[in-house]
VEXKEDREN-575703 format. One record per residue (C-alpha): x, y, z. Coordinates in steps of 0.25 Angstrom, whole numbers, padded with zeros to 4 digits, always signed. Example, Ala and Ser with C-alpha at 12.3 -4.5 7.8 and 13.67 -1.06 7.14 Angstrom:
<nodes>
+0049-0018+0031;+0055-0004+0029;
</nodes>
This chain:
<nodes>
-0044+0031+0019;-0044+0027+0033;-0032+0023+0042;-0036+0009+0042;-0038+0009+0029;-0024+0015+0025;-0018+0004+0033;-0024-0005+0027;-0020-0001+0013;-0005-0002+0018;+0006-0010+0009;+0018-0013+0012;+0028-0003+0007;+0020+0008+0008;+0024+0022+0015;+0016+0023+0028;+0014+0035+0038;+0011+0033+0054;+0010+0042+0065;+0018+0037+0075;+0020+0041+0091;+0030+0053+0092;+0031+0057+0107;+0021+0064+0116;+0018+0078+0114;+0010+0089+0121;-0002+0084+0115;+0000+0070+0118;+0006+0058+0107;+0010+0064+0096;+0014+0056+0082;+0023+0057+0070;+0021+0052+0056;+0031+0042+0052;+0031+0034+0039;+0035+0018+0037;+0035+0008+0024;+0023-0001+0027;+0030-0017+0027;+0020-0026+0034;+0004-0022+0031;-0010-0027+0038;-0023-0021+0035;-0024-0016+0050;-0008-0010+0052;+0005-0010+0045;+0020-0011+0049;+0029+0000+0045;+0043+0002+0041;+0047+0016+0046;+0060+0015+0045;+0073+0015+0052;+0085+0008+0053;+0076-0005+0058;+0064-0001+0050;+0056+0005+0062;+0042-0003+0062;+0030+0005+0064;+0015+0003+0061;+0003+0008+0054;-0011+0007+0059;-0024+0014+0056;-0020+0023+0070;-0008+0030+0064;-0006+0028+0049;-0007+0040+0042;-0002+0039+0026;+0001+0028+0016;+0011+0029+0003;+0008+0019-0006;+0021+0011-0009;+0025+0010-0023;+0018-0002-0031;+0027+0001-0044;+0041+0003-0048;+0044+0017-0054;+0047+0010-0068;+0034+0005-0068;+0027+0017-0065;+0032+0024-0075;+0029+0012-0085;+0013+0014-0079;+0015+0029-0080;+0020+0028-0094;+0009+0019-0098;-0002+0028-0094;+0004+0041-0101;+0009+0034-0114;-0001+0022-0117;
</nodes>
């Protein structure tokens, strides 16, 4: 899956990883991972919760996203109804 296409398959709710500006090093920029709640989702970027006492803002774009997790779309009780289901028809 491509970059642009993984930010495009963004929800809100879901878990995603940026790489971010972390100072200058020897070899130039360097970057660290950081990980933010998806809340507001186009199909070119996406604004990011990543926390904090003010809820630090952040942004996803094809440049810098690096994962997704998947938010959950169920509640536990009803996976363990599907899962039931499958195992005890």
């Amino acid at each position: 899956m491509t970059p642009t296409e993984l930010v495009a398959s963004i929800r809100p709710g879901d878990r995603v990883t940026i790489l971010v500006p972390a100072g200058r090093g020897l070899r130039g920029q360097e970057y660290a991972e950081r990980s933010g709640k998806a809340i507001i989702c186009s199909g070119t970027h996406a604004a990011l919760n990543m926390g904090g006492r003010f809820g630090t803002p952040g942004v996803a774009t094809p440049e810098n996203i690096i994962s997704v997790r998947r938010a959950r779309t169920q509640t536990r009780q009803e996976q363990a109804q599907e899962f039931l289901q499958k195992v005890c028809p």
